[in-house]
Residue, then its C-alpha position, 0 to 999 in steps of 0.5 A: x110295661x109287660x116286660x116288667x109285669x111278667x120279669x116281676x111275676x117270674x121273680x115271684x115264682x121263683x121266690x115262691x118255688x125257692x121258699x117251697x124247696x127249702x121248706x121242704x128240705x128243713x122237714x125232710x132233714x127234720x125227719x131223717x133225723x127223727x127217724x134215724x135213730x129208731x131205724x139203726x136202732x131196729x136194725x141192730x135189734x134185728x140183727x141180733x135176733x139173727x145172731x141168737x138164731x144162728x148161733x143160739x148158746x150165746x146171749x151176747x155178741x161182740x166183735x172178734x179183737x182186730x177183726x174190722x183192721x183184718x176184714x179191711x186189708x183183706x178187702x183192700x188186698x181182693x184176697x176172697x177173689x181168689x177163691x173164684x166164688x164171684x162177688x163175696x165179702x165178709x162184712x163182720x166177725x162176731x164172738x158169742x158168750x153165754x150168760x156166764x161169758x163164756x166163749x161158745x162160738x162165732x157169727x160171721x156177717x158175710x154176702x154175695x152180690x151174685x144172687x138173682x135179685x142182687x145182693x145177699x146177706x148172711x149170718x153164719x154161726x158157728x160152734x167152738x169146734x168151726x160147725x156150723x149152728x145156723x144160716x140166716x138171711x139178713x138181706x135178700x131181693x129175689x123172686x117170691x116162690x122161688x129165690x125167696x125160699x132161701x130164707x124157709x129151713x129147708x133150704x136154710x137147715x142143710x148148711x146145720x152140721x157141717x164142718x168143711x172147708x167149702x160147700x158146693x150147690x148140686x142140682x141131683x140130690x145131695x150125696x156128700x156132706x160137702x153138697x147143698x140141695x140147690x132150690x128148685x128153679x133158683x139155682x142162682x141164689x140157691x150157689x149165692x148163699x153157699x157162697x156166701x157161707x163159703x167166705x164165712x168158712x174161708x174167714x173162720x178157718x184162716x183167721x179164727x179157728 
């Protein structure tokens, strides 16, 4: 009789644990799918203000004709490897017009997978000529006061003007236009954002401009 009390009290818990994990499950899926789109909808309106402060003439962002097909064979094909620039990708090639739906220049969606935190996710605006109008971070991990000080201008400020084919991160002071002062202690994120922006200067230069 024991034996059947407690086979009859385990039989119980476990209905009781199961009717608990599937209520549990019904809300959490309830919720995503609350949330869900609020969350996409947040992060393409961030997106997009990165976009307006990369490349600040455009007012509108589209993507560039059959940019998605050729950012997908050059990913499959391992192209930007060749650069030897470590972990870099370009994610996606935007087309900024003004309000009279001019072309004014281009936002490039690039990263690095070789910063001190992980990951990082640039925007990279660029005029009609290929200079580049703005930096900005989308994603970052690193280290406040140090790696984090990608995201202040003056670290941001140094990649506005340029016009080259790659930039380089220098520990000594910038003394060529091709240079980029490396922040102070965080020279890992400091040549993982430039080389994020190099990928977005590879993609301009060998597929739009």
């Amino acid at each position: 009789r024991k034996m059947a009390a407690s086979k009859s009290s385990f039989m119980k818990d476990a209905l009781i644990l199961f009717a608990i994990t599937l209520v549990s499950g019904l809300c959490l899926g309830f919720v995503y799918e609350l949330t869900k789109d609020p969350i996409a909808q947040a992060t393409i309106e961030a997106n997009n203000r990165t976009y307006r402060e990369v490349l600040p003439a455009a007012s509108e962002f589209t993507a560039v004709e059959g940019s998605e097909e050729q950012i997908a064979v050059m990913e499959a094909s391992g192209e930007l490897s060749g650069l030897n620039l470590g972990g870099i990708a370009v994610e996606s090639a935007l087309e900024g017009k003004d309000a009279s739906g001019n072309t004014v220049g281009y936002v490039l969606n690039s990263l690095s997978n070789d910063s001190y935190g992980g990951a990082v996710k640039i925007s990279v605006g660029f005029d009609a000529d290929g200079t580049i109008t703005g930096v900005g971070i989308r994603e970052i991990s690193d280290t406040p006061g140090l790696g984090l000080k990608a995201k202040e201008d003056d670290f941001k400020g140094q990649y506005i003007g340029k016009n080259a084919d790659k930039l380089t991160v220098t520990k000594n002071g910038a003394s060529a236009d091709t240079e980029i002062d490396a922040i102070s202690g965080a020279t890992i994120t400091s040549n993982a954002v430039t080389n994020a922006v190099n990928a977005a200067l590879y993609y301009l230069h060998t597929y739009i401009n």
